[in-house]
NUTI-628834 format. One record per atom (N, C-alpha, C): residue number from 1; x, y, z. Coordinates in nm, 2 decimals, decimal comma. Layout:
N
NUM  X  Y  Z
...
end
This chain:
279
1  34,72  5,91  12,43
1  34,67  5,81  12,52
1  34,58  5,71  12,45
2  34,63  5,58  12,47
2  34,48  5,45  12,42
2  34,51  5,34  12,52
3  34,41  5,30  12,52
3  34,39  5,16  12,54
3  34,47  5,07  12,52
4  34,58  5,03  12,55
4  34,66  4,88  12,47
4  34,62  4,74  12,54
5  34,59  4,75  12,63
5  34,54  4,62  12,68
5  34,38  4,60  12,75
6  34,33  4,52  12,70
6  34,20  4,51  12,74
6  34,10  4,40  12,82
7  34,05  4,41  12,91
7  34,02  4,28  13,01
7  33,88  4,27  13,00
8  33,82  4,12  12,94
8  33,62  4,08  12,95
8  33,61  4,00  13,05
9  33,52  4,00  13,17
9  33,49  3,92  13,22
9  33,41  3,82  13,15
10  33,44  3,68  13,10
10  33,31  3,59  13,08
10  33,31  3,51  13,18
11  33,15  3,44  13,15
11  33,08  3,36  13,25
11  33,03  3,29  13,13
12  32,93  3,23  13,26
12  32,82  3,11  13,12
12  32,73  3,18  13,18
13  32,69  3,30  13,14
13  32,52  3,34  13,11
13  32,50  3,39  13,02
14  32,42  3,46  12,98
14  32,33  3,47  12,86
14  32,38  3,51  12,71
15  32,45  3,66  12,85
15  32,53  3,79  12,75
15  32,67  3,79  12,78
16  32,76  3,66  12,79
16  32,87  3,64  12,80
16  32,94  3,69  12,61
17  32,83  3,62  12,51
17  32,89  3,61  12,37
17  32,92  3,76  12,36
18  32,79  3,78  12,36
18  32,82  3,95  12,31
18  32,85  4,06  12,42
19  32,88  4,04  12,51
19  33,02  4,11  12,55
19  33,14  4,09  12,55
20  33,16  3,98  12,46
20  33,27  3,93  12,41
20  33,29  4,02  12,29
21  33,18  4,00  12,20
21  33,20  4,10  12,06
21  33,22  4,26  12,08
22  33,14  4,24  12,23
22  33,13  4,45  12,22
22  33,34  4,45  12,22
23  33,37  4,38  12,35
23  33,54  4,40  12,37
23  33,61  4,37  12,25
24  33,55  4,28  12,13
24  33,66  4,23  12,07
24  33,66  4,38  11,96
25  33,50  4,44  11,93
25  33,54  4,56  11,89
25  33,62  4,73  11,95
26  33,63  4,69  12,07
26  33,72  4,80  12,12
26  33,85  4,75  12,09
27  33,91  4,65  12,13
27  34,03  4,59  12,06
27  34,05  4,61  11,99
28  33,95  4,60  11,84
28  33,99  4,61  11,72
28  33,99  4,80  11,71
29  33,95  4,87  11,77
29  33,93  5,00  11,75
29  34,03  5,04  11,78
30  34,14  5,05  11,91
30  34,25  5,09  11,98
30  34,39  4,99  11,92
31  34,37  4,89  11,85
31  34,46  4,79  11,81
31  34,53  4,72  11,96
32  34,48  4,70  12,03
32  34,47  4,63  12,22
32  34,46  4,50  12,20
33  34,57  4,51  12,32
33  34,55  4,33  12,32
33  34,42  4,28  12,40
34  34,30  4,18  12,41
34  34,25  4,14  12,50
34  34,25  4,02  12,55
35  34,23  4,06  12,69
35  34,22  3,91  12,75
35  34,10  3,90  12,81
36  34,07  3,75  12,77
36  33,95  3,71  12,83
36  33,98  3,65  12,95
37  33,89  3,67  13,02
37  33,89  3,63  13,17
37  33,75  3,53  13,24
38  33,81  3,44  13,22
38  33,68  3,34  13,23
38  33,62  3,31  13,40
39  33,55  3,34  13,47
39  33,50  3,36  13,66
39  33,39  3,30  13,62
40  33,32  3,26  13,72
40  33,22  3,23  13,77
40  33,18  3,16  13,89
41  33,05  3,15  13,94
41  33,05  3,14  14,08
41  33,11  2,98  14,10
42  33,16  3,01  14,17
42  33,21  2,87  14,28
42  33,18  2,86  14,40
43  33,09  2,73  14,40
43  33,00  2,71  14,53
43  33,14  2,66  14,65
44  33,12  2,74  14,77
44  33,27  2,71  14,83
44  33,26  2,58  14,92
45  33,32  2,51  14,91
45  33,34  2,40  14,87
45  33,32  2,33  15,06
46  33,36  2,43  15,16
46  33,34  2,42  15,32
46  33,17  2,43  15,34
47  33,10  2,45  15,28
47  32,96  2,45  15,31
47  32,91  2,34  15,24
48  32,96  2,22  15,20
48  32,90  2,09  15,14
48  32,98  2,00  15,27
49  33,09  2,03  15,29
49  33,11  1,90  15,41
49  33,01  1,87  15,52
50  32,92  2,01  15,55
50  32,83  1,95  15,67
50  32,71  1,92  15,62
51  32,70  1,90  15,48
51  32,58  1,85  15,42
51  32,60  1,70  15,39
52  32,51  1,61  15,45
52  32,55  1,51  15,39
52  32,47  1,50  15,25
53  32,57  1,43  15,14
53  32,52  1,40  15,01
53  32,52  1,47  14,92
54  32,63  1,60  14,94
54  32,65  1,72  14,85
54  32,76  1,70  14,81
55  32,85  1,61  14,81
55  32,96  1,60  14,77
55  32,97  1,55  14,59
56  32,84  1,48  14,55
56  32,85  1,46  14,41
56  32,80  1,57  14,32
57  32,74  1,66  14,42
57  32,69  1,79  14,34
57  32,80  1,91  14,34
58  32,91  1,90  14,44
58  32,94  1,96  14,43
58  33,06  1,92  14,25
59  33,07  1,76  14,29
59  33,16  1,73  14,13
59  33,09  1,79  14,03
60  32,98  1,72  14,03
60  32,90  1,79  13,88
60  32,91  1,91  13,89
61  32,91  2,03  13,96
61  32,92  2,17  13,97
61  33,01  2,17  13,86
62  33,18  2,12  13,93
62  33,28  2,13  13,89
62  33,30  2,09  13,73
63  33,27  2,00  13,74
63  33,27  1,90  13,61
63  33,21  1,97  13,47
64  33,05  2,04  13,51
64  33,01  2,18  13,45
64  33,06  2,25  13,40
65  33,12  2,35  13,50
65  33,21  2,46  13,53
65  33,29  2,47  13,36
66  33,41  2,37  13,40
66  33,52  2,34  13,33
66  33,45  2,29  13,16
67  33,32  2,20  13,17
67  33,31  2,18  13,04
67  33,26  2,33  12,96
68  33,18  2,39  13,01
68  33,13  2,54  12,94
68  33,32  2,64  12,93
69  33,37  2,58  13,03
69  33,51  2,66  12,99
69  33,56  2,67  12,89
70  33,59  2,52  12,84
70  33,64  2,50  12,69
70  33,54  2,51  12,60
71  33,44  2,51  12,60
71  33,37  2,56  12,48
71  33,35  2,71  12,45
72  33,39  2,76  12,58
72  33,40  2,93  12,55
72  33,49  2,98  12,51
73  33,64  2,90  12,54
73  33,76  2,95  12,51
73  33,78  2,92  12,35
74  33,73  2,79  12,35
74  33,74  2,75  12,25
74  33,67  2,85  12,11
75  33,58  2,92  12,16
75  33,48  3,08  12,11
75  33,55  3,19  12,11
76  33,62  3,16  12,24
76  33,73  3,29  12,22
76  33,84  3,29  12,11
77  33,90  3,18  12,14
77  33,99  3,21  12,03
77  33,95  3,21  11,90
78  33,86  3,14  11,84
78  33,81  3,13  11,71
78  33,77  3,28  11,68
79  33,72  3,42  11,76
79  33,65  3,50  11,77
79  33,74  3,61  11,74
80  33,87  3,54  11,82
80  34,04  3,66  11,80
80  34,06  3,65  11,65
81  34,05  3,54  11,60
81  34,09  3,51  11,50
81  34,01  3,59  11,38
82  33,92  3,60  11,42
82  33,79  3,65  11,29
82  33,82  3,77  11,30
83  33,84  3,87  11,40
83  33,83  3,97  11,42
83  34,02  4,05  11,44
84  34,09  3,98  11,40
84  34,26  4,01  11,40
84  34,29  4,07  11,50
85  34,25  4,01  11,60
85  34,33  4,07  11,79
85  34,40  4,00  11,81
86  34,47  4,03  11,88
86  34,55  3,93  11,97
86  34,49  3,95  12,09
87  34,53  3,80  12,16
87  34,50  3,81  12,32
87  34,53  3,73  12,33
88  34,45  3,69  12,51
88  34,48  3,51  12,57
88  34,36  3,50  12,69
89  34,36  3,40  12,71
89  34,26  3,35  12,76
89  34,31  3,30  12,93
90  34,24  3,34  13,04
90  34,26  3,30  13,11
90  34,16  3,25  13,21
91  34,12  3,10  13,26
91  34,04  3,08  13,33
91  34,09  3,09  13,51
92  34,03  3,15  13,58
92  34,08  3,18  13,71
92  33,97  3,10  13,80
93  34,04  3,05  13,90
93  33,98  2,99  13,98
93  33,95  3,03  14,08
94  33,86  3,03  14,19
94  33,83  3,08  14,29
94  33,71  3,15  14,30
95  33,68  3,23  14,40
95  33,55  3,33  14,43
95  33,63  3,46  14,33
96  33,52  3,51  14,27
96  33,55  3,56  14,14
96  33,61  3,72  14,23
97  33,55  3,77  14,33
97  33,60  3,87  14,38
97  33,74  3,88  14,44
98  33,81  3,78  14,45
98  33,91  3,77  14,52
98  34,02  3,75  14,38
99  34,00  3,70  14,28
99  34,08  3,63  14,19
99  34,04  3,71  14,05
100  33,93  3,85  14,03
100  33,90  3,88  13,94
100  34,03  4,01  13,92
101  34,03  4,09  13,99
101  34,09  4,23  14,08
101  34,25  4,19  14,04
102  34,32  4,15  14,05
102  34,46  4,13  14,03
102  34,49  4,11  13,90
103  34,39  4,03  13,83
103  34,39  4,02  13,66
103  34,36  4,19  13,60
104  34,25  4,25  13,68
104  34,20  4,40  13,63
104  34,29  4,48  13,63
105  34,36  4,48  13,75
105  34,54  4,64  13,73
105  34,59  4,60  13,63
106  34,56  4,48  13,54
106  34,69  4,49  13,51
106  34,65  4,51  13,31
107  34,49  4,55  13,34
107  34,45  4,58  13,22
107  34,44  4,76  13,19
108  34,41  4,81  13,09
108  34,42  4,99  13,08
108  34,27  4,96  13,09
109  34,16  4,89  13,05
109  34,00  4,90  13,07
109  33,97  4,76  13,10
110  33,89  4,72  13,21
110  33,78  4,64  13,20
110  33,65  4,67  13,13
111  33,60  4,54  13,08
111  33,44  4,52  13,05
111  33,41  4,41  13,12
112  33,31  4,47  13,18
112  33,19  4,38  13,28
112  33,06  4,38  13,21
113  32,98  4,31  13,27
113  32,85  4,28  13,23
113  32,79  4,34  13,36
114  32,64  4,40  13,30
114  32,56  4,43  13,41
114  32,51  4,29  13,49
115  32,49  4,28  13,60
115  32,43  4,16  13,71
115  32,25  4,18  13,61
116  32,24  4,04  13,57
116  32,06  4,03  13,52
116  32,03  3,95  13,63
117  31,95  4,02  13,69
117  31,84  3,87  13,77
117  31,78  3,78  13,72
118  31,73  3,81  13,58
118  31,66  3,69  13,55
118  31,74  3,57  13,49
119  31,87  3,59  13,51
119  31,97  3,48  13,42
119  32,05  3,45  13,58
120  32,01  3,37  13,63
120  32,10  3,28  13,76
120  32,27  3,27  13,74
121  32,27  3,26  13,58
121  32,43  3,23  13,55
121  32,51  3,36  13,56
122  32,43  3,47  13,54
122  32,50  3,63  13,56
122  32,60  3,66  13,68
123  32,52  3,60  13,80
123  32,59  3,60  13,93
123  32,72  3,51  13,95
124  32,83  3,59  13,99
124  32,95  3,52  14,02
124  32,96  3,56  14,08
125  32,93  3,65  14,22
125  32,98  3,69  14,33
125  32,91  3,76  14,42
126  32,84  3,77  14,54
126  32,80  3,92  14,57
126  32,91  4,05  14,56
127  32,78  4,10  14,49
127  32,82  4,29  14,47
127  32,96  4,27  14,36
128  32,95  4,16  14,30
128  33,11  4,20  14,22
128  33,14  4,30  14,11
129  33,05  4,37  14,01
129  33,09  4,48  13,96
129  33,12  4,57  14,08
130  33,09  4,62  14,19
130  33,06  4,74  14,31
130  33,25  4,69  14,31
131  33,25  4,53  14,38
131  33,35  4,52  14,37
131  33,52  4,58  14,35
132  33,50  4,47  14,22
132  33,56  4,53  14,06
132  33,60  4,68  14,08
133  33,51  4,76  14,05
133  33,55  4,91  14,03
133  33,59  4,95  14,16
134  33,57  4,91  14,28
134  33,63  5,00  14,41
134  33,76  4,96  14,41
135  33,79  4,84  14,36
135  33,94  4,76  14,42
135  34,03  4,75  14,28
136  33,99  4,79  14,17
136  34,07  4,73  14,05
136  34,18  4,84  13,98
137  34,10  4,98  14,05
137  34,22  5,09  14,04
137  34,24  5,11  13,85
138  34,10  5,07  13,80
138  34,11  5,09  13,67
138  33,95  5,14  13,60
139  33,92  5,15  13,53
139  33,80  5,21  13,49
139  33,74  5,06  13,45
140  33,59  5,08  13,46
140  33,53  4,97  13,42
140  33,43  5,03  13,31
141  33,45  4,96  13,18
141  33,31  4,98  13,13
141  33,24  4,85  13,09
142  33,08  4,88  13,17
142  32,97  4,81  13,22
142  32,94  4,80  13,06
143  32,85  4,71  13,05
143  32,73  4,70  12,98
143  32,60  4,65  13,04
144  32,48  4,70  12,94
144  32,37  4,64  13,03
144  32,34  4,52  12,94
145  32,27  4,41  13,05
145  32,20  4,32  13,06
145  32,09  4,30  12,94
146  32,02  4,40  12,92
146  31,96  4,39  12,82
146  31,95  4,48  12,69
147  31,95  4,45  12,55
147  31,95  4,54  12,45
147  32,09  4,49  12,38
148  32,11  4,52  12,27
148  32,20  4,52  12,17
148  32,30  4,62  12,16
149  32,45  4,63  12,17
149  32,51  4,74  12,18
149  32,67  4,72  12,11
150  32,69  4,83  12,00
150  32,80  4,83  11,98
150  32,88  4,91  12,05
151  33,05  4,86  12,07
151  33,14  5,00  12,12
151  33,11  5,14  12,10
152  33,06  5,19  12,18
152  33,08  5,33  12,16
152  33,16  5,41  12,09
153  33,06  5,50  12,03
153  33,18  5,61  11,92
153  33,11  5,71  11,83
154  32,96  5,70  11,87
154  32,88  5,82  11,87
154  32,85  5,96  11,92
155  32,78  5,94  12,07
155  32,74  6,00  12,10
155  32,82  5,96  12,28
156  32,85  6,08  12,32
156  32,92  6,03  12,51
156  32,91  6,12  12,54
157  32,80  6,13  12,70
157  32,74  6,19  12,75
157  32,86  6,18  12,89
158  32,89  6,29  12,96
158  32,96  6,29  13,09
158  32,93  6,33  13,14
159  32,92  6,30  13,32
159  32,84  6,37  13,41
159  32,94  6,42  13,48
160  32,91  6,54  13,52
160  33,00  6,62  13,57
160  32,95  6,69  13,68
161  33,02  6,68  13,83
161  32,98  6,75  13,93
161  33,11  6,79  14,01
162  33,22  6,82  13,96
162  33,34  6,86  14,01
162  33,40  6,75  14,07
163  33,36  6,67  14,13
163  33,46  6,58  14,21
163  33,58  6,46  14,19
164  33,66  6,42  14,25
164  33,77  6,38  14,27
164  33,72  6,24  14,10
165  33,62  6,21  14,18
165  33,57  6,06  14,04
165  33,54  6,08  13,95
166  33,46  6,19  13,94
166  33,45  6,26  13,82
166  33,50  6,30  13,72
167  33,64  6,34  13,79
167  33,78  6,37  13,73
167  33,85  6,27  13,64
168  33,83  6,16  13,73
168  33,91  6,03  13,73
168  33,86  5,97  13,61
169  33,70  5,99  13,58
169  33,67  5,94  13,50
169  33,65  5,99  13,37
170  33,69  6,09  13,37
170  33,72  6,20  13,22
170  33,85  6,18  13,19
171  33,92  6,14  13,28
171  34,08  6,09  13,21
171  34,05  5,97  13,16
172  34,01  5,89  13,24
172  34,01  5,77  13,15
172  33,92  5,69  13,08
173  33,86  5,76  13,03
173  33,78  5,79  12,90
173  33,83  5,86  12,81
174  33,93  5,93  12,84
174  33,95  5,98  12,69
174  33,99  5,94  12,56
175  34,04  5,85  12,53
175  34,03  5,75  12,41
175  33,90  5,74  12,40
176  33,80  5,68  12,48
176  33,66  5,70  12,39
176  33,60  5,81  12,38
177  33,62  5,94  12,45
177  33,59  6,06  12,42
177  33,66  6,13  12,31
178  33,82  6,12  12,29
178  33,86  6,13  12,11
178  33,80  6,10  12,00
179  33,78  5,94  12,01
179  33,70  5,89  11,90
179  33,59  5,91  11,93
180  33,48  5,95  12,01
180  33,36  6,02  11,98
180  33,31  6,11  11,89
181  33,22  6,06  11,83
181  33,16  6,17  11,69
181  33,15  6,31  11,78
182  33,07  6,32  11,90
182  33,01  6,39  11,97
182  33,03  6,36  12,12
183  33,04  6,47  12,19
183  33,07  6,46  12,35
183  33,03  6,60  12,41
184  32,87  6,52  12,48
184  32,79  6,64  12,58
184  32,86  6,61  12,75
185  32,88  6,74  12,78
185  32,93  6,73  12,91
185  32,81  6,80  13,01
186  32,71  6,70  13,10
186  32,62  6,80  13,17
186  32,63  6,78  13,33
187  32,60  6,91  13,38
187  32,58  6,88  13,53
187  32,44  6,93  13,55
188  32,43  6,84  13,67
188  32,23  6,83  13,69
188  32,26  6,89  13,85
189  32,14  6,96  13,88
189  32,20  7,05  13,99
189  31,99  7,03  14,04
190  32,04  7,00  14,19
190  31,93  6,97  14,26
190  31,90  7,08  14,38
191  31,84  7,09  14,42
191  31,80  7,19  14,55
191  31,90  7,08  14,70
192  31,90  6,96  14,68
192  31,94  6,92  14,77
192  32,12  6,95  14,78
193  32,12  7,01  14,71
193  32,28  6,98  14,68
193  32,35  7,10  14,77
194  32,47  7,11  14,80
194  32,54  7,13  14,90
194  32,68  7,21  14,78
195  32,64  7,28  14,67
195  32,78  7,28  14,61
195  32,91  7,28  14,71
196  33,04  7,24  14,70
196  33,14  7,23  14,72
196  33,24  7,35  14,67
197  33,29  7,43  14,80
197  33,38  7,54  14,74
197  33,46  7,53  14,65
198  33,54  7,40  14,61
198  33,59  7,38  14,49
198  33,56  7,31  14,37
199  33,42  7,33  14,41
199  33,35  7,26  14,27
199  33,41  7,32  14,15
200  33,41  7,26  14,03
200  33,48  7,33  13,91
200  33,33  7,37  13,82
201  33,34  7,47  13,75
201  33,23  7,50  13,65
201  33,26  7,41  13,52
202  33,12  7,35  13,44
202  33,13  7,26  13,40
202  33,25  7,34  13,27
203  33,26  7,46  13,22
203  33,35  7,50  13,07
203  33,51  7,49  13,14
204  33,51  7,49  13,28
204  33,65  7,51  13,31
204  33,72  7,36  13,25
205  33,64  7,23  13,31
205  33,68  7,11  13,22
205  33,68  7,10  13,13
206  33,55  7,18  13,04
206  33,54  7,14  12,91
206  33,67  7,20  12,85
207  33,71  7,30  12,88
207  33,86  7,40  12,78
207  33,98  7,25  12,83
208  33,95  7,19  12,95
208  34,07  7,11  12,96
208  34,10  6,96  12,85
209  33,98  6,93  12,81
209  33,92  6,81  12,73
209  33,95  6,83  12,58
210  33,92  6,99  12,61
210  33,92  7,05  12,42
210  34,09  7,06  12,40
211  34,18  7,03  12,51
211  34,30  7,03  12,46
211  34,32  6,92  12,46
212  34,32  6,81  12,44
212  34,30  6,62  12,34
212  34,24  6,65  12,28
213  34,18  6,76  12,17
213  34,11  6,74  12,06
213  33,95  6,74  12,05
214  33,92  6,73  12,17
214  33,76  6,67  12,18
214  33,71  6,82  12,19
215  33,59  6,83  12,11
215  33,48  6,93  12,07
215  33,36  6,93  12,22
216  33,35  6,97  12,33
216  33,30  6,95  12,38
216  33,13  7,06  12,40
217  33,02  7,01  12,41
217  32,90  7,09  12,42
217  32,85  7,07  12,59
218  32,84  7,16  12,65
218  32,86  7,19  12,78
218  32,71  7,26  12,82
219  32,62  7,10  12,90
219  32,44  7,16  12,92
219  32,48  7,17  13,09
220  32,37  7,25  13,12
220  32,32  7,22  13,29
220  32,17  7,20  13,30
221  32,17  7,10  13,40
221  31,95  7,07  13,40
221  31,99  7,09  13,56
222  31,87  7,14  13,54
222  31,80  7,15  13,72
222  31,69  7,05  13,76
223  31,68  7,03  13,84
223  31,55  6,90  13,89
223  31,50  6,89  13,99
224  31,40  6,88  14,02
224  31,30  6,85  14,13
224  31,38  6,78  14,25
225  31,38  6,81  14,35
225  31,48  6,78  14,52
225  31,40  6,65  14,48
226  31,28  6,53  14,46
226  31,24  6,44  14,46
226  31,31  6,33  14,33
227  31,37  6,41  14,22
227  31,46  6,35  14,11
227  31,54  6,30  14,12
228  31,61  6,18  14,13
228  31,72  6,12  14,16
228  31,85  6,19  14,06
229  31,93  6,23  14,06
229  32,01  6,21  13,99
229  32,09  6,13  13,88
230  32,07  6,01  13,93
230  32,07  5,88  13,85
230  31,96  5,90  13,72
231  31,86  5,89  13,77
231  31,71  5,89  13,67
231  31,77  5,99  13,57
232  31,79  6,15  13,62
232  31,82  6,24  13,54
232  31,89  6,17  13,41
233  32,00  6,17  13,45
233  32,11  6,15  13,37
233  32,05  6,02  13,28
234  31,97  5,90  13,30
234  31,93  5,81  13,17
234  31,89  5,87  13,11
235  31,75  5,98  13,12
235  31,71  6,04  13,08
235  31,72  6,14  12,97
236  31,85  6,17  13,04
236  31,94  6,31  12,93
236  31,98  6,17  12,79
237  32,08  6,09  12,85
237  32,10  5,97  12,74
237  32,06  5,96  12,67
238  31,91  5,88  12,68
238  31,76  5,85  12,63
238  31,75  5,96  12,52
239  31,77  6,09  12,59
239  31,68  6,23  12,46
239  31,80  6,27  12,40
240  31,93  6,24  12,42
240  32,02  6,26  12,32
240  32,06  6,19  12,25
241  32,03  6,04  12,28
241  32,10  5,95  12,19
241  32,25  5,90  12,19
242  32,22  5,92  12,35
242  32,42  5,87  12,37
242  32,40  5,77  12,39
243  32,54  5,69  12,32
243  32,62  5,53  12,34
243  32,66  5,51  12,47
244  32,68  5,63  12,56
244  32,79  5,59  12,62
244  32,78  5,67  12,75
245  32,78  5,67  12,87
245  32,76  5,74  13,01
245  32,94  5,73  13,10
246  32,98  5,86  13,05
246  33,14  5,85  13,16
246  33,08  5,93  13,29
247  33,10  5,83  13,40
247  33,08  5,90  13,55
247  33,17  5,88  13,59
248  33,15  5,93  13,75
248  33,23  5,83  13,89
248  33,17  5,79  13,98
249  33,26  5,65  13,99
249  33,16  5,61  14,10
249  33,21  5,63  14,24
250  33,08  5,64  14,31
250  33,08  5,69  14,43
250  33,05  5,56  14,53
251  33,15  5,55  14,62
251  33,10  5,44  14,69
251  33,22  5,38  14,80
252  33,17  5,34  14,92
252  33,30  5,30  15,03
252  33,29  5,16  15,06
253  33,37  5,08  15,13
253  33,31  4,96  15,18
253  33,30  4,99  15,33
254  33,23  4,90  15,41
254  33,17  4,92  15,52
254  33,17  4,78  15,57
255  33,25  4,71  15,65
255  33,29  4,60  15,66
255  33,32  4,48  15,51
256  33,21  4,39  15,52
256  33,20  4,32  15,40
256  33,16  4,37  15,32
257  33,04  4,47  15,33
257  32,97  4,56  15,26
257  32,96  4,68  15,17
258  32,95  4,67  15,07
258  32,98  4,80  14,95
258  32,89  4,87  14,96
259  32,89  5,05  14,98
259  32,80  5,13  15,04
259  32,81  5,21  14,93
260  32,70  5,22  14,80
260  32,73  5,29  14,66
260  32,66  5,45  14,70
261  32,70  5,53  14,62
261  32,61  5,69  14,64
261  32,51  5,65  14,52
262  32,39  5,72  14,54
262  32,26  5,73  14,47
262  32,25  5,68  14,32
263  32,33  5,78  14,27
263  32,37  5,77  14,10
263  32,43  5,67  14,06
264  32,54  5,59  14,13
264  32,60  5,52  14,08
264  32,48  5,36  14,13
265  32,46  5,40  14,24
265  32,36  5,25  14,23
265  32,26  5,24  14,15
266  32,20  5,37  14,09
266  32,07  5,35  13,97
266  32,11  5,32  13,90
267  32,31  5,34  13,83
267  32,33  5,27  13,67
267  32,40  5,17  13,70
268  32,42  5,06  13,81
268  32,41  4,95  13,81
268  32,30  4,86  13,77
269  32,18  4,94  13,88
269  32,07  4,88  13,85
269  31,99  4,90  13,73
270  31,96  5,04  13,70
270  31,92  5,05  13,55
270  31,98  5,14  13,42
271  32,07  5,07  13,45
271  32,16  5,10  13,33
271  32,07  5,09  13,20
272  32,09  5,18  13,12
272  32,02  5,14  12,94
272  32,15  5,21  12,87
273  32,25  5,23  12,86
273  32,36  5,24  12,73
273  32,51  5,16  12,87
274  32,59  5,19  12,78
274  32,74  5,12  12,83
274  32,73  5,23  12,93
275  32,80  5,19  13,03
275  32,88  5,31  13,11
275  33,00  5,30  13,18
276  33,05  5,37  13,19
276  33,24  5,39  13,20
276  33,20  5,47  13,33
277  33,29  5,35  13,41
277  33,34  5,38  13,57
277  33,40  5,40  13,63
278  33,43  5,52  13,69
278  33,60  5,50  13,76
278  33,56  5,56  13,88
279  33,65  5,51  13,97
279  33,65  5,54  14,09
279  33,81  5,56  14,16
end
């Protein structure tokens, strides 16, 4: 199992470049094709007609938009070239949630960028990573917003608590769990928790992982009922020195609304290494 095709969300904000480079080195690591996928917000266009005098803002919007396009593609390809990938470039039009999702099935991984608040250009959509991973039927791996980070291939930490996503996202991670130097598998176990009669013990996975080859080291932490689970798990990261966080994400929609479970909305929000999402 690898990777052969690979999907980057760019935009025009900050850390569009170097999430370009993190992908162009997974490409170059799996020999994958990548496509760049160029979104960004688009102000919708029915909310300027009852404005009078928004109509030239809305051009320059446009006019914007499209010029940062070609200077990025134009970075993209120069970027394929340096680094012996192939790929292609695709700018999609629309609200990035509607028009990002049909490009993503049809990749074996996305890379997304974490949402930065302090960069206005980050935002292409409400909730569109939460999005992305509920609707794209593929694994996402995130990066954060802030700090410097190569592809993973050190250290991968996986959280493990028996369930359906959890599952989901040990399969498809395994390409970066092969090529891991090292792969700790832990489950964090709270007073609040409810085990599940079919919860799996964390070695029953690990013997399934160790048949792809992967060496697996199998912790459990216990934590204060006041300890998020989320927190935990940075934490473990942090004192081990992992590149890399494979979970699942937990989460429904609720009308318009994306309704995340605990853990997965703390490593949206405070993500500090890559992390691999599936749902």
């Amino acid at each position: 199992m690898s990777y052969h095709t690979i999907l980057v969300h760019l935009d025009t904000s900050a850390r569009a470049h170097p999430r370009l480079e993190f992908a162009l080195q997974l490409a170059h690591r799996f020999h994958a094709r990548l496509t760049g996928l160029f979104s960004t917000y688009v102000p919708p266009r029915h909310a300027f007609l009852v404005m009078a005098g928004t109509a030239g803002y809305y051009a320059e919007h446009e006019r914007l938009r499209h010029e940062r396009a070609g200077a990025l593609e134009r970075l993209f390809h120069a970027e394929l070239a340096r680094a012996k990938v192939d790929g292609e470039w695709i700018a999609a039009d629309g609200d990035a949630n509607d028009v990002v999702p049909p490009y993503a099935r049809l990749a074996d991984l996305i890379v997304l960028g974490q949402f930065d608040p302090a960069d206005p250009e980050s935002f292409v959509a409400e909730q569109f990573v939460e999005h992305v991973v509920l609707s794209a039927g593929r694994p996402v791996l995130l990066t954060p917003s802030a700090g410097t980070f190569a592809a993973p291939g050190q250290h991968a930490l996986i959280a493990w608590d028996g369930s359906r996503e959890a599952t989901r996202a040990i399969a498809d991670a395994l390409p970066l769990l092969v090529d891991a130097a090292k792969v700790t598998l832990l489950t964090v176990h709270s007073p609040r928790d409810r085990t599940a009669p079919d919860r799996l013990p964390g070695a029953d996975i690990a013997r399934n992982i160790a048949r792809h080859g992967v060496k697996v080291d199998v912790r459990e932490l216990s934590v204060a009922t006041d300890t998020p689970v989320g927190d935990a798990l940075l934490s473990q990261a942090s004192e081990l020195g992992c590149d890399l966080l494979v979970m699942g994400a937990y989460a429904h929609s609720r009308l318009h609304e994306i309704v995340l479970g605990g853990a997965t909305r703390t490593m949206l929000h405070s993500m500090t290494v890559p992390v691999l999402l599936s749902h």
